[in-house]
VOMI-588413 format. One record per atom (N, C-alpha, C, O): x, y, z. Coordinates in steps of 0.1 Angstrom, whole numbers, padded with zeros to 4 digits, always signed. Layout:
N
XYZ
...
//
This chain:
104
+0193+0129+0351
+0188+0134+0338
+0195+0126+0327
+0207+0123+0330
+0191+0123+0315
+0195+0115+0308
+0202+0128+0296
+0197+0138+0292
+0212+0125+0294
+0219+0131+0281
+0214+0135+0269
+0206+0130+0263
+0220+0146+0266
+0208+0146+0249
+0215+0136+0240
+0226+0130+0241
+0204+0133+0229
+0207+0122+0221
+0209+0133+0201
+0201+0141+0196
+0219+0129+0196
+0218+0133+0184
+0208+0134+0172
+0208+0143+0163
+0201+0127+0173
+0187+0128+0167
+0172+0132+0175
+0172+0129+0187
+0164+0138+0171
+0149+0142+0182
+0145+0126+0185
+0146+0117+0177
+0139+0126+0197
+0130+0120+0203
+0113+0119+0198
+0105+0128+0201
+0109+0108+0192
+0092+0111+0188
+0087+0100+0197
+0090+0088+0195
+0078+0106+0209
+0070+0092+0212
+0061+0088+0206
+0061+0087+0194
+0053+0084+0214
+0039+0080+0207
+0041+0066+0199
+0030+0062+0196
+0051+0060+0195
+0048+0048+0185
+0051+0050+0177
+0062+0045+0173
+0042+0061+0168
+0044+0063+0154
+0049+0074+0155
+0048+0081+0165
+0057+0076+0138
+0065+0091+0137
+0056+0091+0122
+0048+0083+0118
+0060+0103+0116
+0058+0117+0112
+0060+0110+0094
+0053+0116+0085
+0069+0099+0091
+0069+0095+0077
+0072+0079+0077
+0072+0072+0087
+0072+0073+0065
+0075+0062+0065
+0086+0054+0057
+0091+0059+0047
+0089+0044+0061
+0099+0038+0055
+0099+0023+0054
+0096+0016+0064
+0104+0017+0041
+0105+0006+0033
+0111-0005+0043
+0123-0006+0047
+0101-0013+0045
+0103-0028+0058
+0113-0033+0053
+0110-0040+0043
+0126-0033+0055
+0135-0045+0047
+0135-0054+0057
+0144-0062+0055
+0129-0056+0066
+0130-0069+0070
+0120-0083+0063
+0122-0094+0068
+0115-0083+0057
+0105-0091+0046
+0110-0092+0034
+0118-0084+0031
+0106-0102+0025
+0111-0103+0009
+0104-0092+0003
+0092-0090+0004
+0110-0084-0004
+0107-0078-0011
+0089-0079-0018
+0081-0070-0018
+0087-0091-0023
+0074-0094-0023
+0062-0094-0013
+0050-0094-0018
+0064-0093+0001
+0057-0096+0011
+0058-0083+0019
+0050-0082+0029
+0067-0073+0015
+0074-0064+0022
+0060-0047+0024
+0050-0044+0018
+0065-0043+0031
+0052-0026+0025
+0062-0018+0033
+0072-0023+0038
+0058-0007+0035
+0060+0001+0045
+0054+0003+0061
+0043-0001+0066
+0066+0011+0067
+0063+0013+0082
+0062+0028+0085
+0066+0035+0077
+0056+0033+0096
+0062+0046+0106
+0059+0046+0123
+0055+0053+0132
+0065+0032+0119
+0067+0027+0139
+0079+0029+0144
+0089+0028+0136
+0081+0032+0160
+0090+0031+0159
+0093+0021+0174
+0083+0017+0182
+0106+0018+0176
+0117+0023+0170
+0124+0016+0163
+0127+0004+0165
+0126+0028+0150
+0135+0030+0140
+0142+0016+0137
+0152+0015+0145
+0141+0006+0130
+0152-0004+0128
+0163+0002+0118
+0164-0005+0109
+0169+0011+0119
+0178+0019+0114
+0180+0034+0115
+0170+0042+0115
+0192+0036+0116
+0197+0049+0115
+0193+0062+0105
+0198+0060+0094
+0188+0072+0107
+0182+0082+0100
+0189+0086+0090
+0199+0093+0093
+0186+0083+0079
+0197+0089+0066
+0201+0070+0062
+0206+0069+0050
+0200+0062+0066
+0206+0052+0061
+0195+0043+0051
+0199+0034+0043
+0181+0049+0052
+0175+0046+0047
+0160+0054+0044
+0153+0061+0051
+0158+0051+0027
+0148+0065+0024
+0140+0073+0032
+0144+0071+0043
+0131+0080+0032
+0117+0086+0042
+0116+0089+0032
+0123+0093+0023
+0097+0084+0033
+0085+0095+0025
+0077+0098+0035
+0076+0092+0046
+0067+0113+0028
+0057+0117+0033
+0048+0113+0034
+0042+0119+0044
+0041+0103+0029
+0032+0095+0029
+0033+0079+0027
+0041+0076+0019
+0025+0070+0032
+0022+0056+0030
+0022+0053+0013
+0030+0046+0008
+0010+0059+0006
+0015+0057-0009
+0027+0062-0015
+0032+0057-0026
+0033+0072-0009
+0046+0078-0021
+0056+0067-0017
+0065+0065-0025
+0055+0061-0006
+0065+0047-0004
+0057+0039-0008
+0047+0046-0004
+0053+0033-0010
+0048+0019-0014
+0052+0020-0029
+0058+0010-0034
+0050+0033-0039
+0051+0038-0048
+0066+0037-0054
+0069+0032-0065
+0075+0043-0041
+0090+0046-0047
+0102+0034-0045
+0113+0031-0050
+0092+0026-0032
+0099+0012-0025
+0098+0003-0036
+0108+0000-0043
+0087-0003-0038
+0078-0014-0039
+0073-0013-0052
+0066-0022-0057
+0077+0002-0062
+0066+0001-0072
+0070-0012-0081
+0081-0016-0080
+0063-0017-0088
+0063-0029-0095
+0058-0039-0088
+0057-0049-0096
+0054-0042-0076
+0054-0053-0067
+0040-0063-0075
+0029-0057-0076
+0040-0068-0076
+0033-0078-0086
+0022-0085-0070
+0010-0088-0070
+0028-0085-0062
+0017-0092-0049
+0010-0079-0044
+0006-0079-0033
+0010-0070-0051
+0006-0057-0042
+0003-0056-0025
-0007-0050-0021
+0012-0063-0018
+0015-0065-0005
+0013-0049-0001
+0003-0046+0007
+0022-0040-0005
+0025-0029+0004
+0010-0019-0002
+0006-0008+0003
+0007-0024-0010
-0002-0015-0013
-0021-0016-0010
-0030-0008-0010
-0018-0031-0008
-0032-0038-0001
-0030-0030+0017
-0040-0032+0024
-0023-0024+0022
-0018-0020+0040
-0020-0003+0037
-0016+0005+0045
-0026+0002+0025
-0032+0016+0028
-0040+0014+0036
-0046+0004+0039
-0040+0028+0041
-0058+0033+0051
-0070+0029+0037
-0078+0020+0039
-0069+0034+0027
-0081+0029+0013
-0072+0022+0003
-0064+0029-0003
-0072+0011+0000
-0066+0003-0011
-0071+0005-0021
-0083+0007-0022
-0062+0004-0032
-0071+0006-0044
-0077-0006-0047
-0074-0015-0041
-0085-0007-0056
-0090-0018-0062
-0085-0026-0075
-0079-0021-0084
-0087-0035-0074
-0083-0038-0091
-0089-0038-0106
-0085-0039-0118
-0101-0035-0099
-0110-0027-0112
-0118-0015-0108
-0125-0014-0098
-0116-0006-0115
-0127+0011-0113
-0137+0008-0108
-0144-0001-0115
-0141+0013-0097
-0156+0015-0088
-0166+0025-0097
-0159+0035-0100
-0178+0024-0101
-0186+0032-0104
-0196+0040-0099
-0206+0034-0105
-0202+0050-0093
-0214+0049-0086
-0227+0046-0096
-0230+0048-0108
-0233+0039-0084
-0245+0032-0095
-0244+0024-0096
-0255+0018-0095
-0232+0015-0101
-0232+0001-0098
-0231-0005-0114
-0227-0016-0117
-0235+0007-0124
-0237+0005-0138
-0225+0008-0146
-0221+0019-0140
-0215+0006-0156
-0209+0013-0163
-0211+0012-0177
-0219+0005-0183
-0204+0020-0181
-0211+0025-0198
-0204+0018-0209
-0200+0024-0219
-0202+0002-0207
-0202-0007-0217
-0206-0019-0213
-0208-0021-0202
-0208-0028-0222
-0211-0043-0220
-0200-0054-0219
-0189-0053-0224
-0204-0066-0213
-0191-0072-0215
-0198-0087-0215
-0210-0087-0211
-0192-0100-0219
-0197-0113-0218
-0198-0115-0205
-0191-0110-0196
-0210-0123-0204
-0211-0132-0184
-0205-0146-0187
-0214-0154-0191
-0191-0150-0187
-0187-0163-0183
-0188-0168-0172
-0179-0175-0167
-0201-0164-0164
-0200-0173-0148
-0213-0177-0154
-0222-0171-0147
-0219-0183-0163
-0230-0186-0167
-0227-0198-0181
-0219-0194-0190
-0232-0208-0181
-0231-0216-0190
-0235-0208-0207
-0244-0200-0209
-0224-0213-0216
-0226-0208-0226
-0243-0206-0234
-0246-0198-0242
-0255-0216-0228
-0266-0215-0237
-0271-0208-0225
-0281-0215-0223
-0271-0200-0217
-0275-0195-0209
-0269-0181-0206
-0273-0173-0197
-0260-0180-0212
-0252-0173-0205
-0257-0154-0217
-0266-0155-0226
-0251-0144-0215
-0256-0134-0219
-0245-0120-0220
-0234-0123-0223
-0249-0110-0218
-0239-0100-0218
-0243-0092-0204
-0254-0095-0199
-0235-0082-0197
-0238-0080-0188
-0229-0061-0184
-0221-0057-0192
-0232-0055-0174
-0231-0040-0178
-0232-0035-0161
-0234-0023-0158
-0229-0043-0152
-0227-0044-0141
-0217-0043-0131
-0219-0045-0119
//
């Protein structure tokens, strides 16, 4: 029989929160909850979720690396339903004498 160990045992792969990859540059970096553990429990943060770390690790991250590795990523501009929203704006993919306003 093997010994007990000071910390619980989680199989499965994955555990229960996540934590800040420092093995990557900070730029390229996101979060994990694989295991096993490349560190000691307490030696480094745990959150409850994938965004409240990407959030508390990573916030500022200018490549949004850790935050493009959600289950739903955000986008970089607001989704509408309908496909319409409630202003106009210039179409610069359109030559200037051709070109128009657009609300799409």
């Amino acid at each position: 029989a093997s010994p007990p160990t000071t910390s619980p045992t989680i199989s499965g792969g994955v555990i229960d929160f996540w934590y800040p990859d420092y093995s990557a540059a900070w730029s390229d970096a996101g979060c994990k909850n694989e295991l096993p553990l490349p560190f000691t429990r307490g030696d480094r943060p745990e959150y409850a979720t994938h965004l409240e770390c990407c959030k508390n690790a990573y916030g500022g991250q200018t490549s949004g690396k850790c935050l493009s590795e959600l289950a739903s990523p955000p986008t970089t501009s607001p989704t509408i339903s309908g496909g319409v929203i409630d202003f106009w704006y210039p179409d610069y993919s359109a030559a200037w004498s051709d070109a128009g306003c657009k609300n799409e």
